[in-house]
PDB file of N, CA, C and O in Angstrom:
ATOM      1  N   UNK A   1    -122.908 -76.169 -47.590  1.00  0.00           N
ATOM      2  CA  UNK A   1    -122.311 -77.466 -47.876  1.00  0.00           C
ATOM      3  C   UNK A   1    -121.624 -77.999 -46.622  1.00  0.00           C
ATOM      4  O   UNK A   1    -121.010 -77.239 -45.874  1.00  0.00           O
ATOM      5  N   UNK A   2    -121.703 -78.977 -46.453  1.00  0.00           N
ATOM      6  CA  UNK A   2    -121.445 -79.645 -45.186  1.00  0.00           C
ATOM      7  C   UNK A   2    -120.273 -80.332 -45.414  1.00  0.00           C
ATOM      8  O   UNK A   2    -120.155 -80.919 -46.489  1.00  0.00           O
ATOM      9  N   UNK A   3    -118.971 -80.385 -44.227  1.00  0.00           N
ATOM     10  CA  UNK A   3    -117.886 -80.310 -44.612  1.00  0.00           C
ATOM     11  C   UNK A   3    -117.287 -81.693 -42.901  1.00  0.00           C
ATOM     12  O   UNK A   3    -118.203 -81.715 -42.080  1.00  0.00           O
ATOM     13  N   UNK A   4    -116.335 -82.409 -42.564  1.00  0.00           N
ATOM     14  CA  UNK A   4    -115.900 -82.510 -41.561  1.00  0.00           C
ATOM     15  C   UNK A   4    -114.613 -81.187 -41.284  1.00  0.00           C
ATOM     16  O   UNK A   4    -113.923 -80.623 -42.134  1.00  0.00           O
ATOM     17  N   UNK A   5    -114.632 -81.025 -40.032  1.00  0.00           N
ATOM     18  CA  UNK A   5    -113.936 -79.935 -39.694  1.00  0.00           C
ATOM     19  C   UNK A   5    -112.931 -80.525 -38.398  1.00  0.00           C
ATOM     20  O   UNK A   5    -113.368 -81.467 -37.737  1.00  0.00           O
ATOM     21  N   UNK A   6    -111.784 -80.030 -38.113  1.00  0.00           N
ATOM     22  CA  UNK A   6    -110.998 -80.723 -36.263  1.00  0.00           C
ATOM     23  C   UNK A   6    -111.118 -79.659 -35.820  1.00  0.00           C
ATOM     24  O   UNK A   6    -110.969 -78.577 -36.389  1.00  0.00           O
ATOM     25  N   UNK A   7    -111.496 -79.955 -34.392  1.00  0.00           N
ATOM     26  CA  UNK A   7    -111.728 -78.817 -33.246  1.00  0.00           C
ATOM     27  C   UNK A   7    -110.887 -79.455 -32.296  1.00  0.00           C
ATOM     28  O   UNK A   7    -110.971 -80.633 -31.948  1.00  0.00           O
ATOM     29  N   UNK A   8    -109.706 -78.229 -31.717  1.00  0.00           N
ATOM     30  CA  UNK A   8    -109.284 -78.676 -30.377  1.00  0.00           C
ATOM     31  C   UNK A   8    -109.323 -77.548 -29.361  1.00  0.00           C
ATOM     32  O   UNK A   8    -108.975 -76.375 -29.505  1.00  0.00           O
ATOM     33  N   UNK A   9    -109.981 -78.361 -27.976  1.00  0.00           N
ATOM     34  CA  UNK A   9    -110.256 -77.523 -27.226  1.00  0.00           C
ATOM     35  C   UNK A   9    -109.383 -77.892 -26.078  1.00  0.00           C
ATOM     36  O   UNK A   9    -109.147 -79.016 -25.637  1.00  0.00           O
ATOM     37  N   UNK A  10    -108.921 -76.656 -25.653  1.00  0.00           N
ATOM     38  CA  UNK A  10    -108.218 -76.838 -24.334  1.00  0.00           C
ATOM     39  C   UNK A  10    -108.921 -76.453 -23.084  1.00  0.00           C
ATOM     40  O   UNK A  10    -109.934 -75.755 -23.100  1.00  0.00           O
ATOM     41  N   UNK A  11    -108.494 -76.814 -22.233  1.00  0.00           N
ATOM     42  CA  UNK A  11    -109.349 -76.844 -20.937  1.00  0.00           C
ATOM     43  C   UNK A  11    -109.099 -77.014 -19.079  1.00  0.00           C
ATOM     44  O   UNK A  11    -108.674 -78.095 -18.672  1.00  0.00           O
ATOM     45  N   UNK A  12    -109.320 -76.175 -18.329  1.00  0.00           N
ATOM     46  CA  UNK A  12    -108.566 -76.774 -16.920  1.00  0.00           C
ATOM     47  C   UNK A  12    -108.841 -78.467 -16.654  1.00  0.00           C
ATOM     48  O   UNK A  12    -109.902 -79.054 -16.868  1.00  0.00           O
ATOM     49  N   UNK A  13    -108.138 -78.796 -16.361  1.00  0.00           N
ATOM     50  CA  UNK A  13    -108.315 -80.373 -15.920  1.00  0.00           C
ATOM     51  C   UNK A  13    -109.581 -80.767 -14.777  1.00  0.00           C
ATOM     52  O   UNK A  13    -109.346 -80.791 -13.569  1.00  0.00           O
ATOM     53  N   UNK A  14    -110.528 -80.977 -15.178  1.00  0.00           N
ATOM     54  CA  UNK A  14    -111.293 -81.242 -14.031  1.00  0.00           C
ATOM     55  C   UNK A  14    -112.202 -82.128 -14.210  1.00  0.00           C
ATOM     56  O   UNK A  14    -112.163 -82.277 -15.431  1.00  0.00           O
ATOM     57  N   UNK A  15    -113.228 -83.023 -13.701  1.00  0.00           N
ATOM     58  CA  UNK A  15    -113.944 -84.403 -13.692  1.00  0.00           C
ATOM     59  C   UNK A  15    -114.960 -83.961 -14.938  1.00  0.00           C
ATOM     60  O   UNK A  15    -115.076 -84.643 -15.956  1.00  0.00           O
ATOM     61  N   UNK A  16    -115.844 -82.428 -14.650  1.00  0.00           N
ATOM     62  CA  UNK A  16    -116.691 -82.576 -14.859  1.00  0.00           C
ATOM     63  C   UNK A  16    -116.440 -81.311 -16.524  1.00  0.00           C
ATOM     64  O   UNK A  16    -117.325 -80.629 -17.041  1.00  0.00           O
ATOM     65  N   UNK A  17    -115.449 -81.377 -16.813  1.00  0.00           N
ATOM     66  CA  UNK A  17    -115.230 -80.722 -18.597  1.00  0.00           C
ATOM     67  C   UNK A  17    -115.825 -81.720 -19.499  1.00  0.00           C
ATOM     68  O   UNK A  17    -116.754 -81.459 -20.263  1.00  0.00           O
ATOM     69  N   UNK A  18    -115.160 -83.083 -19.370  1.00  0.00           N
ATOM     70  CA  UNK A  18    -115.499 -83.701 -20.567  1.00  0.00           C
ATOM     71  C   UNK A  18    -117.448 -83.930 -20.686  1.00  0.00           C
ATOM     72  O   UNK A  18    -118.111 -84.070 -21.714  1.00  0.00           O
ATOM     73  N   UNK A  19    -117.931 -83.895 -19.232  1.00  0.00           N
ATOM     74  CA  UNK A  19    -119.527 -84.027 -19.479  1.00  0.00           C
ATOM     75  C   UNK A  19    -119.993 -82.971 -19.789  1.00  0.00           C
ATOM     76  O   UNK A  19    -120.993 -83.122 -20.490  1.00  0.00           O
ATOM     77  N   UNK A  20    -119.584 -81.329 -19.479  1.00  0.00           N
ATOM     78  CA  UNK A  20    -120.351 -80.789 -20.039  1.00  0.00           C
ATOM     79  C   UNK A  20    -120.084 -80.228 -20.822  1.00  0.00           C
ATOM     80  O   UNK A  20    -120.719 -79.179 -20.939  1.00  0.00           O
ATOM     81  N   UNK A  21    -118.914 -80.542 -21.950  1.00  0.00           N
ATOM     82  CA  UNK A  21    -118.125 -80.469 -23.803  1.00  0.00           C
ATOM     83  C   UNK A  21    -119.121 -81.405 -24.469  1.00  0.00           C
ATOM     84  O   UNK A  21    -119.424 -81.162 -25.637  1.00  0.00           O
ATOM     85  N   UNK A  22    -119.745 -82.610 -23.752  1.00  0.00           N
ATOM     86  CA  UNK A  22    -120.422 -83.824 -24.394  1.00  0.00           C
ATOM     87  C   UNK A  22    -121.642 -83.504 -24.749  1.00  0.00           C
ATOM     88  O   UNK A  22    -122.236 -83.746 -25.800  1.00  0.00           O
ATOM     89  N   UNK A  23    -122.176 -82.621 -23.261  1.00  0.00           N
ATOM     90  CA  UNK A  23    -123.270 -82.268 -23.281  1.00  0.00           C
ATOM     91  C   UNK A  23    -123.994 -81.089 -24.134  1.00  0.00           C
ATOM     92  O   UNK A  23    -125.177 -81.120 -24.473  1.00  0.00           O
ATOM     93  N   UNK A  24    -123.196 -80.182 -24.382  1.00  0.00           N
ATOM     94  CA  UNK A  24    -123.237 -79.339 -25.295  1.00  0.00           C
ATOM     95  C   UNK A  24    -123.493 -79.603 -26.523  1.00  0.00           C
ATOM     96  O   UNK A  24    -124.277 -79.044 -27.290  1.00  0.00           O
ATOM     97  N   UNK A  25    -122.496 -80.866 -26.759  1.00  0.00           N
ATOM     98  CA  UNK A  25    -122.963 -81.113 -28.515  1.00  0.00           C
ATOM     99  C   UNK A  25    -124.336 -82.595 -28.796  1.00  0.00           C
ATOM    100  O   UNK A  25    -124.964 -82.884 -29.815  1.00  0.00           O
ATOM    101  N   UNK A  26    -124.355 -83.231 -27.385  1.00  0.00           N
ATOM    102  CA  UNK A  26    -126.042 -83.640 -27.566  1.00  0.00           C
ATOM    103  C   UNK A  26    -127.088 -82.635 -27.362  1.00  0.00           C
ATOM    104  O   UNK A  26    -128.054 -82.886 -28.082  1.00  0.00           O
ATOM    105  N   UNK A  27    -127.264 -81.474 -26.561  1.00  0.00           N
ATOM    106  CA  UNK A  27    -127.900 -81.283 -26.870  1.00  0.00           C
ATOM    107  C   UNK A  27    -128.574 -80.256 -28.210  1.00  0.00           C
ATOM    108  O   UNK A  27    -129.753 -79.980 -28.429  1.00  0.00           O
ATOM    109  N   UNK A  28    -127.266 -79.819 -29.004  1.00  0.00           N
ATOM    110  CA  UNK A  28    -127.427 -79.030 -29.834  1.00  0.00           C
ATOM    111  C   UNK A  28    -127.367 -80.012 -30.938  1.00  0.00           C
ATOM    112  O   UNK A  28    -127.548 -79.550 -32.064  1.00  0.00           O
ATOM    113  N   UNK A  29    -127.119 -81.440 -30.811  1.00  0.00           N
ATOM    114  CA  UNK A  29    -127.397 -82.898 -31.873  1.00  0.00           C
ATOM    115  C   UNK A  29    -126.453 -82.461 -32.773  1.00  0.00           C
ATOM    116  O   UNK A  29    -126.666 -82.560 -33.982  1.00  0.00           O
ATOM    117  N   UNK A  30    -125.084 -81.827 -32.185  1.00  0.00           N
ATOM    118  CA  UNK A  30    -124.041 -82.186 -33.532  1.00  0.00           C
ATOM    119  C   UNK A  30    -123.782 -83.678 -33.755  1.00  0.00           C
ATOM    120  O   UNK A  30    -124.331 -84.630 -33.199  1.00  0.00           O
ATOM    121  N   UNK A  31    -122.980 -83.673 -34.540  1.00  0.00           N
ATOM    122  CA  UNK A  31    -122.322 -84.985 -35.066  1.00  0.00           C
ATOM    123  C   UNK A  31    -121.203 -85.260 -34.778  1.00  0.00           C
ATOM    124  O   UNK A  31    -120.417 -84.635 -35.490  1.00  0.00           O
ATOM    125  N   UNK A  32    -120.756 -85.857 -34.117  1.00  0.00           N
ATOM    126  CA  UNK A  32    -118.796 -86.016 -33.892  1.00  0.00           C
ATOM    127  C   UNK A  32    -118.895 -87.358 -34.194  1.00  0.00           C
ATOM    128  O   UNK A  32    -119.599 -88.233 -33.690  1.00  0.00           O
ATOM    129  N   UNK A  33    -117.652 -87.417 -35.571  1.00  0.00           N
ATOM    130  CA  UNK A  33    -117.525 -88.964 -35.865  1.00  0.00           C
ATOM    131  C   UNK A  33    -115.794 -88.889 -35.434  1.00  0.00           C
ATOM    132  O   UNK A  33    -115.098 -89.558 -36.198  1.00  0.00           O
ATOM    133  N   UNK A  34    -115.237 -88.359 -34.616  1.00  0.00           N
ATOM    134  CA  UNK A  34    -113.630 -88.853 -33.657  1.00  0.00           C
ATOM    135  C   UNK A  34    -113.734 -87.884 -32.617  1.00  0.00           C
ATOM    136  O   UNK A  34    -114.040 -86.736 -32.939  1.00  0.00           O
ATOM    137  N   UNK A  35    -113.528 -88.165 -31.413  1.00  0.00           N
ATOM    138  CA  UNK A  35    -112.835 -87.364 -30.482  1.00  0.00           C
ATOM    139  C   UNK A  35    -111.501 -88.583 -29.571  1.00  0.00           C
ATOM    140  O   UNK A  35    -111.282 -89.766 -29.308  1.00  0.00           O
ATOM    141  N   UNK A  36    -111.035 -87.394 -29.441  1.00  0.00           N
ATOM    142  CA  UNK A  36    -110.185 -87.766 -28.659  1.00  0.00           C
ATOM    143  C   UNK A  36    -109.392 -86.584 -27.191  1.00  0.00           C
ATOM    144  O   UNK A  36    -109.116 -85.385 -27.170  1.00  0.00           O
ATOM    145  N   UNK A  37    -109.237 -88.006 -25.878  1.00  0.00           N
ATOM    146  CA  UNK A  37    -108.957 -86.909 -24.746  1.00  0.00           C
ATOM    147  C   UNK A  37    -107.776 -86.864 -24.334  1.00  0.00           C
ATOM    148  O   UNK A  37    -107.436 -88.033 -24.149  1.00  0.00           O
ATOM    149  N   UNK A  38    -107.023 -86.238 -24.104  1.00  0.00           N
ATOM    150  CA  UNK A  38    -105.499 -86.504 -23.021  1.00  0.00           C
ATOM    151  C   UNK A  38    -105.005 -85.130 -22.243  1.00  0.00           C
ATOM    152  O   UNK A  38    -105.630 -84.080 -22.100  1.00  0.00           O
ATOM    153  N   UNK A  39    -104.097 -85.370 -21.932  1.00  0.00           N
ATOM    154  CA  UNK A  39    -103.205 -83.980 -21.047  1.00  0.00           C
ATOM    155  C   UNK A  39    -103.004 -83.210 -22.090  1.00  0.00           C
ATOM    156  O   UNK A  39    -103.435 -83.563 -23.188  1.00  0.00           O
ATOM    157  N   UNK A  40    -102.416 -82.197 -21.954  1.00  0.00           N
ATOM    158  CA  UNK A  40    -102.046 -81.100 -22.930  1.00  0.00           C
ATOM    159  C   UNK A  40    -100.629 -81.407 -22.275  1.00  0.00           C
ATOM    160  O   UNK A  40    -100.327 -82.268 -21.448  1.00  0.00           O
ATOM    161  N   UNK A  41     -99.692 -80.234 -23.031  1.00  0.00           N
ATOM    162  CA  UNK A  41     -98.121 -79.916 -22.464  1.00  0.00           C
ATOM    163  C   UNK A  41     -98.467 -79.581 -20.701  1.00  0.00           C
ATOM    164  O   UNK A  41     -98.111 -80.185 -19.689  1.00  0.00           O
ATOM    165  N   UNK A  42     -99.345 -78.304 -20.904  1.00  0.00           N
ATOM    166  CA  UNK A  42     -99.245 -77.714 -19.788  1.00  0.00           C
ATOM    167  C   UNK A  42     -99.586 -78.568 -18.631  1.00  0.00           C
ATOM    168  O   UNK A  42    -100.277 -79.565 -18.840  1.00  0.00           O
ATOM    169  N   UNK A  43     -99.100 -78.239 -17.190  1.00  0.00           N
ATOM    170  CA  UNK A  43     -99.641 -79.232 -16.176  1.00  0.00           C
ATOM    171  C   UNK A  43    -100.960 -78.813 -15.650  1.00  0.00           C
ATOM    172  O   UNK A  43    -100.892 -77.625 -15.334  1.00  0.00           O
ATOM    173  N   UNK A  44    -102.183 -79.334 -15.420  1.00  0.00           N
ATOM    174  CA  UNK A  44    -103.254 -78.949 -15.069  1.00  0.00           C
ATOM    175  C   UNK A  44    -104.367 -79.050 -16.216  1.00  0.00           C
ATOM    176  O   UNK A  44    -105.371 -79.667 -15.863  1.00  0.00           O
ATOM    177  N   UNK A  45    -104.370 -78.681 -17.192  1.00  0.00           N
ATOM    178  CA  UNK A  45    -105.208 -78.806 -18.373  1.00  0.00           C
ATOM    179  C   UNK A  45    -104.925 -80.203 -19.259  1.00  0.00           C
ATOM    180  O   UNK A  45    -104.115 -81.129 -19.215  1.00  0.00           O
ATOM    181  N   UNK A  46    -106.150 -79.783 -20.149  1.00  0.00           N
ATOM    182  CA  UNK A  46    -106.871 -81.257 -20.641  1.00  0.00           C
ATOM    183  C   UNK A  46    -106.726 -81.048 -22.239  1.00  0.00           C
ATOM    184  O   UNK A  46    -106.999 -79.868 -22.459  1.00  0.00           O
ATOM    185  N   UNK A  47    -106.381 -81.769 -23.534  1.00  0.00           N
ATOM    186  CA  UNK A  47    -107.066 -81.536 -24.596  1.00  0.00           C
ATOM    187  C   UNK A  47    -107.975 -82.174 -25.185  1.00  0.00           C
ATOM    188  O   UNK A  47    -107.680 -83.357 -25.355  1.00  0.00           O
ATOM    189  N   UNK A  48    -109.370 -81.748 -25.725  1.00  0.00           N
ATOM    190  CA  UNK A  48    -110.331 -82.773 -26.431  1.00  0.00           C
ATOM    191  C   UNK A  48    -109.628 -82.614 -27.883  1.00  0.00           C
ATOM    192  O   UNK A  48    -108.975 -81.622 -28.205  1.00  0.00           O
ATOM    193  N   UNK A  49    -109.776 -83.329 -28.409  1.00  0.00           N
ATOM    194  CA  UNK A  49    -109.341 -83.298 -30.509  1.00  0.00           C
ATOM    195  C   UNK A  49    -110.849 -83.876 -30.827  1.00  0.00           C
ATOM    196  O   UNK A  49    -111.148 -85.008 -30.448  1.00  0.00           O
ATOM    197  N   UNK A  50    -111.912 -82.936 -31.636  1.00  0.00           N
ATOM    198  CA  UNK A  50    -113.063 -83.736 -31.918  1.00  0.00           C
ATOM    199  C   UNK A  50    -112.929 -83.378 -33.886  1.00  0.00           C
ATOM    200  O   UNK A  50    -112.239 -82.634 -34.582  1.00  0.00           O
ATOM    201  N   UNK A  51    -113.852 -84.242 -34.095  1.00  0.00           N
ATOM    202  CA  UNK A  51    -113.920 -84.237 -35.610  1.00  0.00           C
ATOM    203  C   UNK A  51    -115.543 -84.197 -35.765  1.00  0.00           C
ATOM    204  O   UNK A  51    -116.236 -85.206 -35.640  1.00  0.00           O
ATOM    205  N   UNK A  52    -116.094 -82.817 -36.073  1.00  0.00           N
ATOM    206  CA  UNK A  52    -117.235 -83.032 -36.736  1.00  0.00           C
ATOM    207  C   UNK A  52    -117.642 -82.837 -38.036  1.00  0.00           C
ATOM    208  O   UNK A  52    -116.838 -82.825 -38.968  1.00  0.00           O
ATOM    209  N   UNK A  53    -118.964 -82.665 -38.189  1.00  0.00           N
ATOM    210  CA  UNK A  53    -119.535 -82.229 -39.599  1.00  0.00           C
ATOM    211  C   UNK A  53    -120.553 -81.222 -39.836  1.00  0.00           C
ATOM    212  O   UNK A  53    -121.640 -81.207 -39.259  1.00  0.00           O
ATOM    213  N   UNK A  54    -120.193 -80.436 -40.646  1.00  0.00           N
ATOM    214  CA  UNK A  54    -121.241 -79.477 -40.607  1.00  0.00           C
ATOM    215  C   UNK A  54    -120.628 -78.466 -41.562  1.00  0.00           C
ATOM    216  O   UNK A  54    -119.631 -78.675 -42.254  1.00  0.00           O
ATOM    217  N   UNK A  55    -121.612 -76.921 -41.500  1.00  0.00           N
ATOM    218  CA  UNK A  55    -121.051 -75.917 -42.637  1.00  0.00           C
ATOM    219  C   UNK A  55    -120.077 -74.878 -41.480  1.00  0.00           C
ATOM    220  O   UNK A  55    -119.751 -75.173 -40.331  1.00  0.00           O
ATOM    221  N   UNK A  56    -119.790 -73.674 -42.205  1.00  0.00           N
ATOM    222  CA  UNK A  56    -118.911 -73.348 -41.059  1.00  0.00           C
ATOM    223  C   UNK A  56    -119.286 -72.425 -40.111  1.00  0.00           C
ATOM    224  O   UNK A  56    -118.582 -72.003 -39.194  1.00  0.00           O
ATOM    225  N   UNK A  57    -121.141 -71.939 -40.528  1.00  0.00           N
ATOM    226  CA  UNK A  57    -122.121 -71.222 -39.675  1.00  0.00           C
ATOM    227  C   UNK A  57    -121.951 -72.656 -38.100  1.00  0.00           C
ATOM    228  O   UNK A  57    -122.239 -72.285 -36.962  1.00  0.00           O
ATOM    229  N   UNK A  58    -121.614 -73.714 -38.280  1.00  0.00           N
ATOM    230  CA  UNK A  58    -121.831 -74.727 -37.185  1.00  0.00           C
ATOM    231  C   UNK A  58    -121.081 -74.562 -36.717  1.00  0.00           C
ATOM    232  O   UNK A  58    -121.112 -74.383 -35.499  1.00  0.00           O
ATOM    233  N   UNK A  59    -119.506 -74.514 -37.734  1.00  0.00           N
ATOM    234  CA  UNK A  59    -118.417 -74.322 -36.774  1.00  0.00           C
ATOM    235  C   UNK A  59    -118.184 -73.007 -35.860  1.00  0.00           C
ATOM    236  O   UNK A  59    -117.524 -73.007 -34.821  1.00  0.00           O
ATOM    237  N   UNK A  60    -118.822 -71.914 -36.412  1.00  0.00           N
ATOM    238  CA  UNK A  60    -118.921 -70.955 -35.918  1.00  0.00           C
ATOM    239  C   UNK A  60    -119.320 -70.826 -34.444  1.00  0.00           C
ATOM    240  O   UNK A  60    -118.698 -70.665 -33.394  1.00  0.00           O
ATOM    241  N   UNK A  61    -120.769 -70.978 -34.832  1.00  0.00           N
ATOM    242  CA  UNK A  61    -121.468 -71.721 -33.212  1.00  0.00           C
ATOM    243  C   UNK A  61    -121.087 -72.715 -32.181  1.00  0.00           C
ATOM    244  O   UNK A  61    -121.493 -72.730 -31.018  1.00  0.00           O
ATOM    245  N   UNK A  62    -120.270 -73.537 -32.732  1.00  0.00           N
ATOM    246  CA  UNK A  62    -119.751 -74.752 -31.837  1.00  0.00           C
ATOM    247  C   UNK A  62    -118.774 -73.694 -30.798  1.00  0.00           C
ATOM    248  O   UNK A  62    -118.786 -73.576 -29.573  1.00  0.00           O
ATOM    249  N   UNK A  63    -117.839 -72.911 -31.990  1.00  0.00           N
ATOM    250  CA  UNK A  63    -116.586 -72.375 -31.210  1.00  0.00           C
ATOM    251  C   UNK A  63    -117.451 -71.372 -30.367  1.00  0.00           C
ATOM    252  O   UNK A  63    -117.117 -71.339 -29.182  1.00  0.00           O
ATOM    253  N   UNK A  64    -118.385 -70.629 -30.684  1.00  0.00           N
ATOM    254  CA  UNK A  64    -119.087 -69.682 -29.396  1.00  0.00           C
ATOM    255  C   UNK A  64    -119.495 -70.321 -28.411  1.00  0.00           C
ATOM    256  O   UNK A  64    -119.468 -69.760 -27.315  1.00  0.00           O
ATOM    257  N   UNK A  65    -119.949 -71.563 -28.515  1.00  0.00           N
ATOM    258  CA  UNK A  65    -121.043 -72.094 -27.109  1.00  0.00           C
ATOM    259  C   UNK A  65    -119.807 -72.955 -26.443  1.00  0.00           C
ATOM    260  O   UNK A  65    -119.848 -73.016 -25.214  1.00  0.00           O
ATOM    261  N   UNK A  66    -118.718 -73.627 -27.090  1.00  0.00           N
ATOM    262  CA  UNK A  66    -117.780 -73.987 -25.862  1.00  0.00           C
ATOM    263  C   UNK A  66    -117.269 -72.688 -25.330  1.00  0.00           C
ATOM    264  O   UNK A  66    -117.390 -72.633 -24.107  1.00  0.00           O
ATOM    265  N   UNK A  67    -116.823 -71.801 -25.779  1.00  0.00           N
ATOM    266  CA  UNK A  67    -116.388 -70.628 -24.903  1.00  0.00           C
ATOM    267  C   UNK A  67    -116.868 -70.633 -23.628  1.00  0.00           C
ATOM    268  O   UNK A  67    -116.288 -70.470 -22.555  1.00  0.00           O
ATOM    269  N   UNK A  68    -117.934 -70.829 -23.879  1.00  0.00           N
ATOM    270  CA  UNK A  68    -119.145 -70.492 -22.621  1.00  0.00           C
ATOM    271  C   UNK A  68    -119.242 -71.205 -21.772  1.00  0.00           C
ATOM    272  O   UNK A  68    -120.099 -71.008 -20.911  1.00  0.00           O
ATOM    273  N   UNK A  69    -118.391 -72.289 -21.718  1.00  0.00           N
ATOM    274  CA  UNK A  69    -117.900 -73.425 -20.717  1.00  0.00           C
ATOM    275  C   UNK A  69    -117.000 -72.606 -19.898  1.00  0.00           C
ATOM    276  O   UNK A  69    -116.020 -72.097 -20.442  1.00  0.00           O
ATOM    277  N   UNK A  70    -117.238 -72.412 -18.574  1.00  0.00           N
ATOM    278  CA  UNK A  70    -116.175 -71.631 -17.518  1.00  0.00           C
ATOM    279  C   UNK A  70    -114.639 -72.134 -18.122  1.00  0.00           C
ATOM    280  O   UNK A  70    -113.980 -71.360 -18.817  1.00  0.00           O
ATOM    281  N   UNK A  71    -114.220 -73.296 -17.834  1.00  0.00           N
ATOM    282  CA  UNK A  71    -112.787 -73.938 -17.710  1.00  0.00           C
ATOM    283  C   UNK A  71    -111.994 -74.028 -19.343  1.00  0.00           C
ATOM    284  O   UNK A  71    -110.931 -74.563 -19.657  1.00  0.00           O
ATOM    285  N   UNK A  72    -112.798 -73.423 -20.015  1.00  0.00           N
ATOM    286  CA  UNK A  72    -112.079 -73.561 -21.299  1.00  0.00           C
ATOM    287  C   UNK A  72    -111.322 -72.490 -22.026  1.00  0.00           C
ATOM    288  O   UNK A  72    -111.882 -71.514 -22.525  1.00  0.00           O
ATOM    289  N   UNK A  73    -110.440 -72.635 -22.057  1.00  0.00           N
ATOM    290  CA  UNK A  73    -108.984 -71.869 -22.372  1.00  0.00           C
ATOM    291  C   UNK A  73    -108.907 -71.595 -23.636  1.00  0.00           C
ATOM    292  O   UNK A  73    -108.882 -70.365 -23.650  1.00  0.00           O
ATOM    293  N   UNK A  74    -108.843 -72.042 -24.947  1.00  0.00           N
ATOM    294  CA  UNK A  74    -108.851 -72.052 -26.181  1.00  0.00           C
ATOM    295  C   UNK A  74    -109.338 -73.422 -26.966  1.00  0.00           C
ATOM    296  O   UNK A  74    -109.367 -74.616 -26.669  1.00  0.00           O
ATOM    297  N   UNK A  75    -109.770 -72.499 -28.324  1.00  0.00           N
ATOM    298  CA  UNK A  75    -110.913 -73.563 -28.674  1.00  0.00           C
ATOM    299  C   UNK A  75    -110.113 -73.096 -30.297  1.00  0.00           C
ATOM    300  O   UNK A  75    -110.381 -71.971 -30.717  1.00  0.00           O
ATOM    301  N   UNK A  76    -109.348 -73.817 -30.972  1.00  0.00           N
ATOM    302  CA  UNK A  76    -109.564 -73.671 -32.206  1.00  0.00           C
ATOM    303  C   UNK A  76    -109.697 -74.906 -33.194  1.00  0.00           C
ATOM    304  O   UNK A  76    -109.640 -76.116 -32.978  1.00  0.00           O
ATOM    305  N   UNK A  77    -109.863 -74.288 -34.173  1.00  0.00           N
ATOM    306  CA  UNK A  77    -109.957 -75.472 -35.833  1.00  0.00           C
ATOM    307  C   UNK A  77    -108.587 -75.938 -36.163  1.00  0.00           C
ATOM    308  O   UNK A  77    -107.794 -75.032 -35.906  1.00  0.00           O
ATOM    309  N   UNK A  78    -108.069 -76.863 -36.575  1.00  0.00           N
ATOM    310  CA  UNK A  78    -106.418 -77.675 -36.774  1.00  0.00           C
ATOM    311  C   UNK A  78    -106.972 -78.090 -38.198  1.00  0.00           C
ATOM    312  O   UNK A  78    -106.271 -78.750 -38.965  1.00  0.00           O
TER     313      UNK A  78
END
């Protein structure tokens, strides 16, 4: 059953995070109906807030394949 879920991912601050967080979920054709980007507390890092849809085998997978982004620090569900 397919559900919307919030994912926030934290991340070192750098040009090229948000293209390849983007890129990850075109090419695996998730669905994100909100994201959102800004600073975190910390100085240097980034937070995405995304909102997708899916079961939680997706969410599962989403949270493994950003891992796999060098610059990303923590990735959880809110």
């Amino acid at each position: 059953m397919n559900r919307k879920f919030n994912l926030a991912i934290v991340s070192k601050n750098n040009k090229v995070f948000l293209q390849r967080v983007m890129t990850l979920f075109y090419k695996r054709d998730y669905l994100i109906h909100n994201m959102s980007v800004d600073f975190s507390n910390q100085s240097g890092y980034a937070k995405i807030l995304l909102t997708l849809e899916g079961n939680d085998e997706i969410f599962d997978q989403v949270q493994r394949q950003v891992y796999k982004i060098v610059d990303v620090v923590n990735v959880e569900q809110i």
